[in-house]
N, C-alpha and C positions, 0 to 999 in steps of 0.2 A: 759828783762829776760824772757825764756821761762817756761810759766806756762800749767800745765795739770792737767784737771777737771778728777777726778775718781769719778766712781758712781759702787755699787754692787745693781743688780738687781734680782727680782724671780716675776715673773708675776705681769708686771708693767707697762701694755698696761696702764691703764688708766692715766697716771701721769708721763709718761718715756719721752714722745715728750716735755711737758712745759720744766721740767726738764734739758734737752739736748740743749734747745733752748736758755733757761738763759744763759750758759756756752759756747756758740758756740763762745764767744772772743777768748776761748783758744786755746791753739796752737795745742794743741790736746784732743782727749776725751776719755777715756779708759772707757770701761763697762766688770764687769765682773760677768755673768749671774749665776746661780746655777739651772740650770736646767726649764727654763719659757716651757709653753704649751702655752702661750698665744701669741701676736703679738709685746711681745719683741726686740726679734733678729730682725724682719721685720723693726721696727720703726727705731732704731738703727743705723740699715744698710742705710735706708733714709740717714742720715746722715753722713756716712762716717765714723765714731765711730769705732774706735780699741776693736772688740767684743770679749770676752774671752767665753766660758762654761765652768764647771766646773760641773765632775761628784756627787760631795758631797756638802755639806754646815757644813764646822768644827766650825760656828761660824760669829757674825757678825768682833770681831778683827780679826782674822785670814783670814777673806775673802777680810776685805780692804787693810790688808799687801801683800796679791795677785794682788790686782789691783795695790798697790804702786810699787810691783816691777818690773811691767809693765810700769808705767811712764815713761817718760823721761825727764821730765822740770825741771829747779831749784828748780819752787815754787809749789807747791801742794793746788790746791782748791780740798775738798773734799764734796760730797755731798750725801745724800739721795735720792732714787729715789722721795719720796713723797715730796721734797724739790726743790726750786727753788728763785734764785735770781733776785731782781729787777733790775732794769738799775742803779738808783741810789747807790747800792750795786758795780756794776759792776765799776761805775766810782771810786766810793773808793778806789776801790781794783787799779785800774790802778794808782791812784794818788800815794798810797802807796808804790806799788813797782816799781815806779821810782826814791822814795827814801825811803827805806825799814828801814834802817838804821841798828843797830846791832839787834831786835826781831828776832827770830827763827819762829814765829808764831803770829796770829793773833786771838783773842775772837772775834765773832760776835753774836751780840744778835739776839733770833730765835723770830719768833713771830707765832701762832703753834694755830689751828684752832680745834675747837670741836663741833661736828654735826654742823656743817655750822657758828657755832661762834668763831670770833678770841678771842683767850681768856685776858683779861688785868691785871690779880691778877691771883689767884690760883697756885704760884709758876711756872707758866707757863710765865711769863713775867715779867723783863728781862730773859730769858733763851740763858743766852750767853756760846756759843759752839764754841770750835777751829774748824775752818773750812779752814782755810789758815795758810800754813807751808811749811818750806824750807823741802826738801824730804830727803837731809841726815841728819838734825837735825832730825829727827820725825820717832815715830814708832807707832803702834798700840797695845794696851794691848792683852791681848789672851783672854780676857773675850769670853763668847758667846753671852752675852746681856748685855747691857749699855757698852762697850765699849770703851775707852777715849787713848787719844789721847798722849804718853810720850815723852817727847822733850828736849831735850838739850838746853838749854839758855834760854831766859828771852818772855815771852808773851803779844804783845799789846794787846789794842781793837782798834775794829774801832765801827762807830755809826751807821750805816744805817743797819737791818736787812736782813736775810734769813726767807723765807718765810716756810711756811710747812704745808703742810693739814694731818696732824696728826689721827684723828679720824675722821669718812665721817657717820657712821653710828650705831647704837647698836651693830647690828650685828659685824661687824670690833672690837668695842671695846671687846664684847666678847671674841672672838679669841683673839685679841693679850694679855687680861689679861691671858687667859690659857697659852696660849706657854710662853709668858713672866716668868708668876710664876712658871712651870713646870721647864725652863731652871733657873730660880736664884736658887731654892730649891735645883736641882741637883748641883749647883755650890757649895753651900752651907753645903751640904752634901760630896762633895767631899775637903770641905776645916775644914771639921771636928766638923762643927756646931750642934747645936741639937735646938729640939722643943716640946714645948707641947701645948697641945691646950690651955694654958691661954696665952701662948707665940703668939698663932694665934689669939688671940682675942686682947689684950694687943696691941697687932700692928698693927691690922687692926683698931681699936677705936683712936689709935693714929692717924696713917695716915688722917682719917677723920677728925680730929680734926685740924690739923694743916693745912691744904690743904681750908678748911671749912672758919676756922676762924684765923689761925696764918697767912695766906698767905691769906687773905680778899676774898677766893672762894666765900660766897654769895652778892660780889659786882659783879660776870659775871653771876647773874641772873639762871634761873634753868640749864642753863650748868653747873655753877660754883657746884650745888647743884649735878647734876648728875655727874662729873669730881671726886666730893670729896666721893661720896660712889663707882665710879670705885676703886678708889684710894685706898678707905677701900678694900674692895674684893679681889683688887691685894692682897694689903699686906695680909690679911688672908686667901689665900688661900695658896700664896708662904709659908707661915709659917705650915701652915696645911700641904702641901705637906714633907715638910722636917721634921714632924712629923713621918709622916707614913714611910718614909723614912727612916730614923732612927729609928724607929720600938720599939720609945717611946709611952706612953699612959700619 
């Protein structure tokens, strides 16, 4: 069966070649860029990689239903640029889909790295994600962040993980909890929600709590401890934004 790796990329020199290299079993590799200034396109092109640009970014669903309908394989591996699979991964997947059987799709557990530590608790692990799916059963949500993956029929797992270097440094975490919480709050806001600041405190306290201690964060050590007050942050700022937002007090 022909299978085709999609990846949506934006300045992704540092982590796009591992990336591309995991997936080079497949029959082809579709990238589709959102506008890089860095040595994207270049690396890419190494590779022989079916390159897209695209002058806007409507979103992470909407940008990977652009690279699916660029595909042409049966089965659909989908990846992250900061994402990459092992050999042992690789072999799974070939065993599988010599005999596929009726699944539409495949969970694989993610195992997802923060400032330099893989993380083993803190709701970070198992983190099983659809990553393998038939292209006409499978669609993308339209979210703009957290995005998931809607599919017609029934969902395996397999057992061997995808890799991901998730957070590299403060600085990274910073950034993506801003954009993060700016794009959910507007989502939020456009799906008619509201907020008050005991509502940004109430869920940022939660987040912490659960990340902390319901999902054993102080067993990955001070990551586990920095992980669970990002975690807070996000949540209270996302809820503070959709405060202001909706232009309660």
């Amino acid at each position: 069966m022909r299978v085709s790796a999609i990846i949506i990329t934006k300045n992704a020199e540092p982590t796009i070649r591992r990336c591309i290299e995991s997936v080079a079993w497949a029959d082809e590799i579709v990238v589709v860029d959102s506008g890089s200034t860095d040595r994207t396109e270049e690396i890419c092109t190494e590779f022989g990689v079916r390159f897209y640009r695209t002058s806007d970014f409507p979103g992470h669903g909407p940008q990977k239903n652009r690279a699916l309908d660029h595909a042409r394989g049966e089965w659909i591996v989908s990846l992250d640029s900061d994402e990459w699979m092992p050999a042992e991964l690789r072999d799974e997947i070939q065993r599988k889909l010599a005999d596929p059987g009726k699944d539409a799709a495949f969970a694989i557990p993610r195992r997802s790295s923060f400032c330099g530590r893989f993380m083993k608790h803190s709701g970070w692990w198992p983190d099983h994600v659809v990553r393998l799916f038939r292209r006409e059963a499978s669609r993308f949500s339209e979210d703009h962040t957290h995005d998931r993956l809607l599919i017609k029929g029934s969902t395996g797992r397999l057992r061997q993980p995808i890799m991901h270097e998730a957070i590299t440094d403060l600085d990274q975490m910073i950034g993506k909890m801003n954009l993060y919480s700016s794009s959910s709050a507007r989502m939020f806001h456009k799906n008619g929600r509201r907020a008050s600041i005991w509502t940004a405190l109430l869920h940022g306290g939660w987040a912490f709590f659960r990340t902390y201690f319901l999902r054993l964060g102080f067993l990955d050590g001070r990551e586990g401890f920095m992980l669970a007050v990002a975690n807070a942050e996000g949540s209270y700022y996302r809820y503070l934004k959709l405060m202001l937002l909706s232009g309660q007090k």
